[in-house]
C-alpha positions in Angstrom: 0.0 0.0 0.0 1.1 3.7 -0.5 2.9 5.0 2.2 0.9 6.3 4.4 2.7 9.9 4.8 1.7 10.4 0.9 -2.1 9.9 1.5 -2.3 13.5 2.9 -0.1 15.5 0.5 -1.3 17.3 -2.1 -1.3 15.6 -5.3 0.2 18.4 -7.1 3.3 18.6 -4.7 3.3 14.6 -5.3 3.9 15.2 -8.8 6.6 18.1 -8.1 8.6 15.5 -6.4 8.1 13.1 -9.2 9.1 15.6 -11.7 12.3 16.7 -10.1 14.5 15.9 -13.0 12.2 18.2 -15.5 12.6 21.1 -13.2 14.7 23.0 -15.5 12.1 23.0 -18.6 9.3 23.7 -16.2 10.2 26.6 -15.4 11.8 27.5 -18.6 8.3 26.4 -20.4 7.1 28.7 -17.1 9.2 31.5 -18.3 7.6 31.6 -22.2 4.1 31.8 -20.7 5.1 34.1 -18.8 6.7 36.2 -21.2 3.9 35.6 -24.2 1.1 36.9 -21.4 3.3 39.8 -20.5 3.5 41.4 -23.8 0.0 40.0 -24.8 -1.1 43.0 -21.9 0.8 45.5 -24.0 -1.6 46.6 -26.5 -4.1 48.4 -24.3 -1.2 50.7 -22.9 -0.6 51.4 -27.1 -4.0 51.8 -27.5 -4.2 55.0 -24.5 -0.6 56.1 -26.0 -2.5 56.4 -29.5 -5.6 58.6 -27.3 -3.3 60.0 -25.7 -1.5 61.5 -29.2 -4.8 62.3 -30.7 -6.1 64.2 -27.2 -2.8 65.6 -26.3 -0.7 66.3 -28.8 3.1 67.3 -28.1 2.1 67.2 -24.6 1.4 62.9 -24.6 3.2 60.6 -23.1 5.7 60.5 -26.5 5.7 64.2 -26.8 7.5 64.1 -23.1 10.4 61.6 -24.5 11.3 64.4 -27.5 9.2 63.1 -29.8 6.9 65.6 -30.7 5.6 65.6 -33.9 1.7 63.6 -34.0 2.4 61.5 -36.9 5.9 60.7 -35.3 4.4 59.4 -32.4 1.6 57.5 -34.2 4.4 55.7 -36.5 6.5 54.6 -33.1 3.1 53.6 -31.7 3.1 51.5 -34.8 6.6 50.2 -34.6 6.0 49.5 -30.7 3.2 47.3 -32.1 4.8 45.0 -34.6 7.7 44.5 -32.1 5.2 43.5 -29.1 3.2 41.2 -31.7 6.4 39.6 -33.1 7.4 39.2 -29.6 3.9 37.6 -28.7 4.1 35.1 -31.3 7.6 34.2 -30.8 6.5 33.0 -27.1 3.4 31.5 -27.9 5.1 29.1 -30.4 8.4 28.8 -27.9 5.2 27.7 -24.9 3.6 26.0 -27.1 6.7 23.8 -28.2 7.9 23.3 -24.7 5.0 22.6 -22.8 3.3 20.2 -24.9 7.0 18.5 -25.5 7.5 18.3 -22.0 3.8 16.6 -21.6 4.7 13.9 -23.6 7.9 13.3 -22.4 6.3 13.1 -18.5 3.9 11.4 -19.9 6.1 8.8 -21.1 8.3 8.5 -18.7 5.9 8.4 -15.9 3.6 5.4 -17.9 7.1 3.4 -18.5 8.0 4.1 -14.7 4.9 3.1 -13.9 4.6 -0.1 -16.2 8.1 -1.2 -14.5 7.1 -0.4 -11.1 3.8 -3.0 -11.7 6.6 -5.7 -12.8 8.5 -5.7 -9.4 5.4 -5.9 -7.5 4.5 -9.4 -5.8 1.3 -11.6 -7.2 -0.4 -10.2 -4.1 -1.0 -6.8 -5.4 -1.8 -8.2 -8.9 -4.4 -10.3 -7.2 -6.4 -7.1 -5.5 -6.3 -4.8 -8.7 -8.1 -6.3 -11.9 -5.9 -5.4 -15.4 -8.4 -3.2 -16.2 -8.0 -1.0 -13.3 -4.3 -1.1 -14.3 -4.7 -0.2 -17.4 -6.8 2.7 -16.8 -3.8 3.9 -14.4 -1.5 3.2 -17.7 -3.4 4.7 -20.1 -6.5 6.4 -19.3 -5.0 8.4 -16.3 -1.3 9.2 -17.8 -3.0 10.7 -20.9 -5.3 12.6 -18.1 -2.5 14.2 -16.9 -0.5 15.1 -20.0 -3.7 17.0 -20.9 -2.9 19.4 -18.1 0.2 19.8 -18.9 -0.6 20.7 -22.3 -3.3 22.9 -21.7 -3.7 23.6 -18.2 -0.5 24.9 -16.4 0.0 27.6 -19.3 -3.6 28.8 -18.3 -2.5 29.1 -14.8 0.8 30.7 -15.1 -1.1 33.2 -16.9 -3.6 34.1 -15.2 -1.2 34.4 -12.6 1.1 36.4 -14.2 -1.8 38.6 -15.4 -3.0 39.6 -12.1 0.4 40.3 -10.6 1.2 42.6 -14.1 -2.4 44.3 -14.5 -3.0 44.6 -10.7 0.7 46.6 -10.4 -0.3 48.8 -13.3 -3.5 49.4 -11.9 -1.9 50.9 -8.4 0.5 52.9 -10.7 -1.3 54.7 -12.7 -4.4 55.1 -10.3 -4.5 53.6 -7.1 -7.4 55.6 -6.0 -9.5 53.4 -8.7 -7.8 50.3 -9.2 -9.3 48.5 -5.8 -12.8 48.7 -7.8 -11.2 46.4 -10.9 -10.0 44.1 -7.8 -13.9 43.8 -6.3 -14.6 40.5 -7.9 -11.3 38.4 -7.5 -12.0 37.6 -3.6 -15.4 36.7 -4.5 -14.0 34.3 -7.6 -10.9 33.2 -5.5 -13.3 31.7 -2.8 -15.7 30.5 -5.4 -12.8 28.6 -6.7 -11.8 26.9 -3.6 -15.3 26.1 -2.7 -15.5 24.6 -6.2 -12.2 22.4 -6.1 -13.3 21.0 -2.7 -16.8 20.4 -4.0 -15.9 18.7 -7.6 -12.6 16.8 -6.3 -14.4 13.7 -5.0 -16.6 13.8 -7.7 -13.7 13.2 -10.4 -12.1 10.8 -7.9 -15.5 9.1 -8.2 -15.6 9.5 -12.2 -11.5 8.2 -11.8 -12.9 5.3 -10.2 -16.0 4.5 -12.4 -13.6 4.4 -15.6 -11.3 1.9 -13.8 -14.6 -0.6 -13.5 -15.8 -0.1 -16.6 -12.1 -0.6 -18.3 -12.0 -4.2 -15.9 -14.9 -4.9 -16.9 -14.8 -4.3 -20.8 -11.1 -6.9 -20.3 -12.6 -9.3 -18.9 -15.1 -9.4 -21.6 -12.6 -9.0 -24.2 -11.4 -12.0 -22.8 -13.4 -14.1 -22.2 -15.2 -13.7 -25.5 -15.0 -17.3 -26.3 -16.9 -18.0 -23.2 -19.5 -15.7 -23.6 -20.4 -17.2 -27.5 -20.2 -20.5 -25.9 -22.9 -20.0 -23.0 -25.0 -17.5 -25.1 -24.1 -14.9 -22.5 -24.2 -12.1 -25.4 -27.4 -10.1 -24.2 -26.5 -10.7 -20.5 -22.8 -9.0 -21.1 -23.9 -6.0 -23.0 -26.5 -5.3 -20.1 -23.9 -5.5 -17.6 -21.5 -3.0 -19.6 -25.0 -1.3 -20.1 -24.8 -0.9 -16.7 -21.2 -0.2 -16.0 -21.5 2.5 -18.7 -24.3 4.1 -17.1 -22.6 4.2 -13.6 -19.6 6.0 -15.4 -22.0 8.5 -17.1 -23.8 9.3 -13.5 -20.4 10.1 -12.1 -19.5 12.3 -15.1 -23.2 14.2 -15.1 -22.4 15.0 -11.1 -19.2 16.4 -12.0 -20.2 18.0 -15.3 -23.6 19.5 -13.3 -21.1 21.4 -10.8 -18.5 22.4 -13.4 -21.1 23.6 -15.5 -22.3 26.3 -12.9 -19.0 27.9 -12.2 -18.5 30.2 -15.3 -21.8 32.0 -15.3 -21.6 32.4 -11.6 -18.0 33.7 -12.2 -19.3 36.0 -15.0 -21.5 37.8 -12.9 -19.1 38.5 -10.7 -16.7 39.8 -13.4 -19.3 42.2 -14.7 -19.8 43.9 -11.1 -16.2 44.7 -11.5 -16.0 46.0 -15.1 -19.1 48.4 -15.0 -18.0 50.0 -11.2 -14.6 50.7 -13.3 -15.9 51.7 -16.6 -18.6 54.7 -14.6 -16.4 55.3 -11.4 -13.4 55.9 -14.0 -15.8 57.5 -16.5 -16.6 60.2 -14.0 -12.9 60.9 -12.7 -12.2 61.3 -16.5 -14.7 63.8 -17.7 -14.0 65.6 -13.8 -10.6 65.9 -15.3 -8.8 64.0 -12.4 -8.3 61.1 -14.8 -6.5 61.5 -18.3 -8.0 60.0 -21.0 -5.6 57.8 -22.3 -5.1 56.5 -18.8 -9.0 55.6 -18.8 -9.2 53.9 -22.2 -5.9 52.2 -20.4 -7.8 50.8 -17.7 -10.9 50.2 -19.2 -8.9 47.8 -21.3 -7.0 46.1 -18.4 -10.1 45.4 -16.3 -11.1 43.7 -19.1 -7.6 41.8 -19.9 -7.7 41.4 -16.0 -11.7 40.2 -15.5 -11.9 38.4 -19.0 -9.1 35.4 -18.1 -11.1 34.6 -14.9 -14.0 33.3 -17.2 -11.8 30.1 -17.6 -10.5 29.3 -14.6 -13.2 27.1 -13.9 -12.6 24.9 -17.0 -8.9 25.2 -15.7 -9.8 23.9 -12.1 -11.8 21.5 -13.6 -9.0 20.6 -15.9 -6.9 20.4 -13.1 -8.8 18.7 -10.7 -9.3 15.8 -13.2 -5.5 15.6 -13.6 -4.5 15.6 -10.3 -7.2 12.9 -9.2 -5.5 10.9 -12.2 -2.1 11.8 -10.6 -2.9 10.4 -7.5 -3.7 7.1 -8.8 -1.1 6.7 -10.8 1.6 7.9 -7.9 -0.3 5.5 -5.5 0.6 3.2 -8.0 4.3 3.9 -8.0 4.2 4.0 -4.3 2.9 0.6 -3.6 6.1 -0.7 -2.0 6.5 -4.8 -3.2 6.6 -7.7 -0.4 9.4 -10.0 -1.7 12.4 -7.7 -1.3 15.7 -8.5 -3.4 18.8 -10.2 -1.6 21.8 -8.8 -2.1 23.2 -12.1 -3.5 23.4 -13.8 -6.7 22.9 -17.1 -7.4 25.0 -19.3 -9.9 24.5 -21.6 -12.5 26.5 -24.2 -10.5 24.2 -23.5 -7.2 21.2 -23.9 -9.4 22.1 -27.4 -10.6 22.3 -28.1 -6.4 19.6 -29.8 -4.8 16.3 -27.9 -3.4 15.1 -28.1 0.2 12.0 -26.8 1.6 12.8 -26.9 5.3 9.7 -26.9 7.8 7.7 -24.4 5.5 4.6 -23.0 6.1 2.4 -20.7 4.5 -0.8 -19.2 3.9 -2.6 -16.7 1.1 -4.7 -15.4 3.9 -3.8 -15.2 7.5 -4.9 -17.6 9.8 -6.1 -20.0 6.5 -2.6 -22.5 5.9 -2.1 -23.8 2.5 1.0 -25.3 3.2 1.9 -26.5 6.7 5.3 -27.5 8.2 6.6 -29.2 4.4 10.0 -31.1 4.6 10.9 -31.6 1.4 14.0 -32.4 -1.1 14.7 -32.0 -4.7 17.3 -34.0 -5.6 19.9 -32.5 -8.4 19.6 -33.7 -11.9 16.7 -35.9 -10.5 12.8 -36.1 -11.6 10.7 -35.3 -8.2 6.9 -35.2 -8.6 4.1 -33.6 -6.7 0.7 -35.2 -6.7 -2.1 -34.6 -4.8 -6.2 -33.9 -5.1 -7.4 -30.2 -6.4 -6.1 -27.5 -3.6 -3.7 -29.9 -2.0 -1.2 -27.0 -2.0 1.1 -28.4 -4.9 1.1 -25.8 -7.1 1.4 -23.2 -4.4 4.9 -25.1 -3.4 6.3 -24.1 -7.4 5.2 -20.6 -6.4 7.2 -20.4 -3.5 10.1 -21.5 -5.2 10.2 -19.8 -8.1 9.3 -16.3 -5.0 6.4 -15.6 -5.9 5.5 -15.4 -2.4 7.7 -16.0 0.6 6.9 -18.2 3.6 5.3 -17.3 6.4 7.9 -19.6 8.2 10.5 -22.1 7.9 13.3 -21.8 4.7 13.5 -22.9 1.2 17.2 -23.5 -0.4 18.8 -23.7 -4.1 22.5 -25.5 -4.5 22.7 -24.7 -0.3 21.7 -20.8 -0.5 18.3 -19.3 1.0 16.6 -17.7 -1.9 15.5 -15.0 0.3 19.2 -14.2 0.0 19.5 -13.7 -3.2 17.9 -11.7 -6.2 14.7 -12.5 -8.0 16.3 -12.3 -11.1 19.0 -14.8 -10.2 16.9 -17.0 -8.7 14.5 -17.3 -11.9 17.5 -17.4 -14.5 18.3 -20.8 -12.8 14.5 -21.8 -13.2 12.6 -22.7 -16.5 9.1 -23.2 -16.0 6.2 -25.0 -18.3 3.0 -23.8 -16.5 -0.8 -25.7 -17.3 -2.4 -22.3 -17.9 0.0 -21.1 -21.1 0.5 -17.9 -22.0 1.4 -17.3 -25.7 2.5 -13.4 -27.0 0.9 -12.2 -30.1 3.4 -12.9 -32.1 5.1 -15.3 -34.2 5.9 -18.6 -33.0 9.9 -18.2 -33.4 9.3 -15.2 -31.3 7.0 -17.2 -28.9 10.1 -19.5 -28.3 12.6 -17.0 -28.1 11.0 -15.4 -25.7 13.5 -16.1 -22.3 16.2 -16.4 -25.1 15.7 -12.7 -27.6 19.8 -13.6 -29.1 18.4 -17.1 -29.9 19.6 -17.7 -33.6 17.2 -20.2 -35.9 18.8 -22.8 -35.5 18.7 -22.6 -31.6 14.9 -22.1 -32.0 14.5 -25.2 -34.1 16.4 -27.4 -32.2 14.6 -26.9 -28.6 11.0 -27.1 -31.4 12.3 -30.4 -32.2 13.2 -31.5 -28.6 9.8 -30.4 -27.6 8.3 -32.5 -30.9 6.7 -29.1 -32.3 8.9 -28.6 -35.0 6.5 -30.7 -37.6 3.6 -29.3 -36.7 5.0 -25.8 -37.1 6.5 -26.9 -40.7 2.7 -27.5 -41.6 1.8 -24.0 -40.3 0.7 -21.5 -43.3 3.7 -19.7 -42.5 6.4 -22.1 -40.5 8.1 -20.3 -37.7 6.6 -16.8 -38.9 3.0 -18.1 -38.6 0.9 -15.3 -36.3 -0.3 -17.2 -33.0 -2.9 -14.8 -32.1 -3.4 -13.3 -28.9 -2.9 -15.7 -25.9 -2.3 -18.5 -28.6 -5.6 -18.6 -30.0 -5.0 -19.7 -33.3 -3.4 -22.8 -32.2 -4.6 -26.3 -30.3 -3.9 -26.4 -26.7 -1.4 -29.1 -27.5 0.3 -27.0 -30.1 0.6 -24.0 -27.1 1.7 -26.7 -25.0 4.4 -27.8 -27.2 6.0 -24.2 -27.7 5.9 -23.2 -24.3 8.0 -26.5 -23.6 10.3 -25.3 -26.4 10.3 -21.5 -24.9 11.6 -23.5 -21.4 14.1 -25.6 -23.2 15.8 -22.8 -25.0 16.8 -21.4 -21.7 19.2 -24.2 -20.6 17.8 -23.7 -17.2 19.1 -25.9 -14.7 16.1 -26.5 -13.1 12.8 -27.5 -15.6 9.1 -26.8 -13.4 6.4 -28.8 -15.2 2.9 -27.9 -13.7 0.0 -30.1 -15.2 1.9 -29.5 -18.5 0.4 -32.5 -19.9 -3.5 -32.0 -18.6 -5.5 -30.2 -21.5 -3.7 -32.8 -24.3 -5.0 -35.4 -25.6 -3.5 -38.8 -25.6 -1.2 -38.8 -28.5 -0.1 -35.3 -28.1 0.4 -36.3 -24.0 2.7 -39.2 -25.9 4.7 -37.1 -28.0 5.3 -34.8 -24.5 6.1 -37.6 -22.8 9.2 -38.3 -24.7 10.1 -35.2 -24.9 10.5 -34.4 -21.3 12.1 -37.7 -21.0 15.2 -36.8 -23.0 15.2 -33.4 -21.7 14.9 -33.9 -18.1 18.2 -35.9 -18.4 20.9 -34.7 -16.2 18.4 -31.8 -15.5 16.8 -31.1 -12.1 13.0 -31.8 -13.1 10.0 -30.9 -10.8 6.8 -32.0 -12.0 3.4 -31.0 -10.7 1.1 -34.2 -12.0 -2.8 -35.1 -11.7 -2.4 -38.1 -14.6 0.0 -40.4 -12.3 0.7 -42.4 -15.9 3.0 -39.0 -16.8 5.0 -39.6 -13.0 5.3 -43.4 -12.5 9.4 -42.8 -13.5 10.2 -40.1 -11.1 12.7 -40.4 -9.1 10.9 -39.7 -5.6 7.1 -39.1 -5.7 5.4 -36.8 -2.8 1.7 -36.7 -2.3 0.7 -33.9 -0.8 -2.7 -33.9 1.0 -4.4 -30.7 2.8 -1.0 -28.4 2.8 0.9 -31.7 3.9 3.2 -34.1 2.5 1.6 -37.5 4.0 3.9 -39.9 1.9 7.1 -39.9 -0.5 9.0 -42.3 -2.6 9.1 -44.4 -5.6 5.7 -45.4 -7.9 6.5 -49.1 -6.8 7.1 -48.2 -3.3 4.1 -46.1 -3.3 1.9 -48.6 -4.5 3.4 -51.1 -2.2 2.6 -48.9 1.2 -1.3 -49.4 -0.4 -1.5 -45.8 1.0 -3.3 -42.7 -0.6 -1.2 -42.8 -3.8 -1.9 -46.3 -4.6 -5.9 -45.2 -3.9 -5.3 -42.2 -6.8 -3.3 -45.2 -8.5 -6.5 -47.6 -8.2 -8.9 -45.0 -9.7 -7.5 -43.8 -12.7 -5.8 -47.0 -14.0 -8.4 -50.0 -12.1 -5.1 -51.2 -11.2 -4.7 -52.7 -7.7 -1.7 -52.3 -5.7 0.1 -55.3 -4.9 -0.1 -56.3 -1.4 2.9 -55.0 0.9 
């Protein structure tokens, strides 16, 4: 879980920490906007030069600096212009470069840092957050904020910077008027903080709804197959009916709030202009206000007033953002359970034998699946693992491959703790051929390369033909470049079976896991397997997770795991021989009867 020190910081100072190394081009993209909005306020002060030329003649503003002649002034006027619109465009397109480059390189960086982050997590974390939720943090909420950052911090930078710049000239050129043009902003400053506080949980709700509806629309996807086969068509689309219309509500809160800001913030806004435009008005035609100066700050109320129409798509901009920022940064601080050693283990130390040493453990506390195993692997040996449904076995491959960590007792590789030493080196010892495969969309070469990417052709066709799947992928339309489909689709589940064996064997892993790796095949293809894993289990530490004892009966040692406990271990004949509960599992699959001790 996210540490628990973050869950009261702002999200926006959350993201200031995560953004230290872009410091630099924030605030030079800072600086543009800055600079574009600063000369973008210049034209109303030509614009009162220009009245003040036509009222005043050699006695304006211009006439003071030498210049005295009208139509002199009125062609500097002109030159002033060009150079402040030039200038203008110059920083808009310098802004625009910058900010929108710096979006999508935060953007990127944070979804990568994000995606890598998810990888070094544990299975536990994987099991309380569906993929869709995930990839709405990946996708939906990253893009969220790089939105802001396109669009939204230039807004506020310059609506900041035009308050400071209009609200300075205002108290220099007439401070006894310019508190009128500064009426509305308390009013729209609270309004704005009332508003973020009142539409914040509403986007964290609308957050939240597009997370469910994303899960939901994956597992679908899915599960698509299923869905044909139990005619669950109507059924589905009323349940994403549903999910749809709980991520519309959310939005139509939000969007009802958000909605009412503007006008409410217009009003305001037009208090403000009209006391300036008649309290002004008056001061001018009393002669205590010069004209120019008026048309001046008539101008700037509006430059000043005008911007504030927009902050509330801003806040709502922003609010959206940073409720996407903090599920993304909760995310990234989601600290994992199985924590590196500091050691490596070696190719020779993985070709040792394996011990679990008194372990227990449990998914949920207080419910053991395991409980107080003594167990050992023997190097370049075959052990097996049988058992009933739930028995624990494959939770014991799980543990050794880290997955998960014991609650207690020890497991060993080649004589070292593999709490000792790093994932990575741990798993480079391991290959494993799991019963639930997983096949890239991709090509089948690439599907066996996969733990190998170097692997030449020839390395590729040789662990195919040790794993018998190099005819069958001759008689593909395209061999080794034939397109699997997603999850393997496109291929029997002895075909996926096949490769995945071939994916392990390219490895050259020590140690070879086979979990039910022969349980979805039929009899032929469980045949062809069969031989396979004979010749490459030789001089190889093999475990192998079994429910068809017919695929075990050659192990070397045999443990039969029962309720999170091994209750028996040895050879097939000396199992069969105790007449215990692996002759019993022997008796009903085969009608064999063991032979009497």
């Amino acid at each position: 879980m996210p540490a628990s020190a973050d869950t009261v910081v702002p999200p926006l100072k959350r993201l200031w920490r995560y953004a230290s190394g872009y410091r630099k081009r924030i605030i030079l993209a800072s600086t543009w906007s800055f600079l574009n909005k600063a000369v973008d306020i210049a034209p109303p002060f030509l614009i009162g030069m220009a009245i003040d030329v036509v009222v005043n003649g050699s006695d304006s503003l211009l006439g003071q600096f030498g210049i005295e002649d009208q139509r002199s002034q009125i062609v500097v006027i002109a030159v002033l212009s060009g150079i402040i619109w030039g200038l203008e465009s110059l920083f808009e397109y310098l802004l625009g470069v910058e900010w929108r480059n710096l979006a999508q390189s935060i953007q990127h960086d944070l979804r990568i840092d994000t995606y890598e982050h998810i990888q070094d997590l544990d299975l536990g974390f994987f099991e309380d957050r569906s993929t869709g939720d995930l990839m709405a943090v990946l996708n939906d909420d990253v893009n969220q904020l790089e939105r802001f950052l396109d669009v939204g911090a230039n807004e506020v930078i310059q609506l900041l910077t035009t308050v400071t710049l209009i609200g300075a000239s205002f108290f220099i050129i007439a401070p006894s008027v310019a508190w009128l043009a500064f009426l509305p902003i308390p009013i729209i400053l609270w309004g704005s903080l009332l508003f973020q506080k009142k539409i914040e949980p509403r986007y964290a709700k609308v957050r939240e709804e597009a997370a469910s509806i994303n899960s939901q629309l994956s597992n679908n996807l899915g599960g698509m197959s299923t869905i044909k086969a139990f005619t669950a068509e109507d059924r589905e689309v009323a349940r994403i009916e549903e999910e749809s219309r709980r991520y519309q509500a959310a939005n139509q809160a939000a969007i009802k709030l958000s909605s009412a800001f503007t006008p409410l913030i217009r009003v305001a806004i037009l208090f403000g202009f009209t006391a300036m435009l008649v309290w002004g008005g008056y001061l001018a035609l009393e002669g205590s206000l010069n004209v120019g100066l008026y048309s001046v700050m008539v101008f700037l109320t509006q430059r000043l007033l005008w911007p504030l129409t927009r902050l509330g798509q801003t806040v709502d901009l922003y609010q959206r953002a940073m409720a996407s920022t903090n599920r993304i940064l909760d995310v990234l601080d989601t600290e994992p359970v199985i924590l590196d050693g500091d050691d490596t283990l070696t190719a020779d130390e993985g070709s040792g034998s394996i011990v679990f040493d008194s372990v227990t453990f449990s998914y949920e506390e207080g419910f053991p699946v395991l409980s107080d195993i003594d167990v050992e692997i023997e190097a370049s040996n075959t052990t097996a693992f049988v058992g009933s449904t739930g028995s624990g076995k494959t939770t014991i491959i799980k543990l050794l491959l880290r997955f998960y960590d014991p609650d207690s007792g020890a497991i060993s590789v080649g004589g070292r703790d593999i709490r000792k030493v790093t994932q990575q080196s741990l798993r480079d010892q391991i290959a494993l051929v799991s019963q639930d495969v997983f096949l890239f969309h991709g090509t089948v070469a690439q599907n066996i390369a996969y733990g190998v990417a170097s692997a030449s052709t020839e390395d590729i066709e040789k662990a195919a033909m040790a794993a018998e799947a190099h005819d069958f992928i001759l008689e593909l339309p395209n061999g080794y470049d034939t397109i699997v489909g997603e999850r393997g689709q496109k291929l029997s589940g002895g075909q996926r079976q096949r490769l995945s064996i071939a994916r392990a064997l390219l490895t050259d892993s020590p140690i070879l896991i086979l979990d039910e790796a022969t349980s979805a095949v039929d009899n032929e293809t469980e045949a062809a397997i069969q031989r396979s894993l004979a010749r490459i289990s030789h001089n190889r530490t093999t475990v192998v997770i079994a429910h068809r004892l017919s695929t075990i009966r050659n192990a070397d040692r045999i443990y039969v795991v029962d309720a999170g406990q091994v209750v028996e271990f040895g050879t097939h004949d000396e199992l069969l021989a105790n007449r215990g509960p692996y002759a019993a599992l022997w008796a009903v699959q085969t009608g064999e009867v063991a032979p009497t001790a």
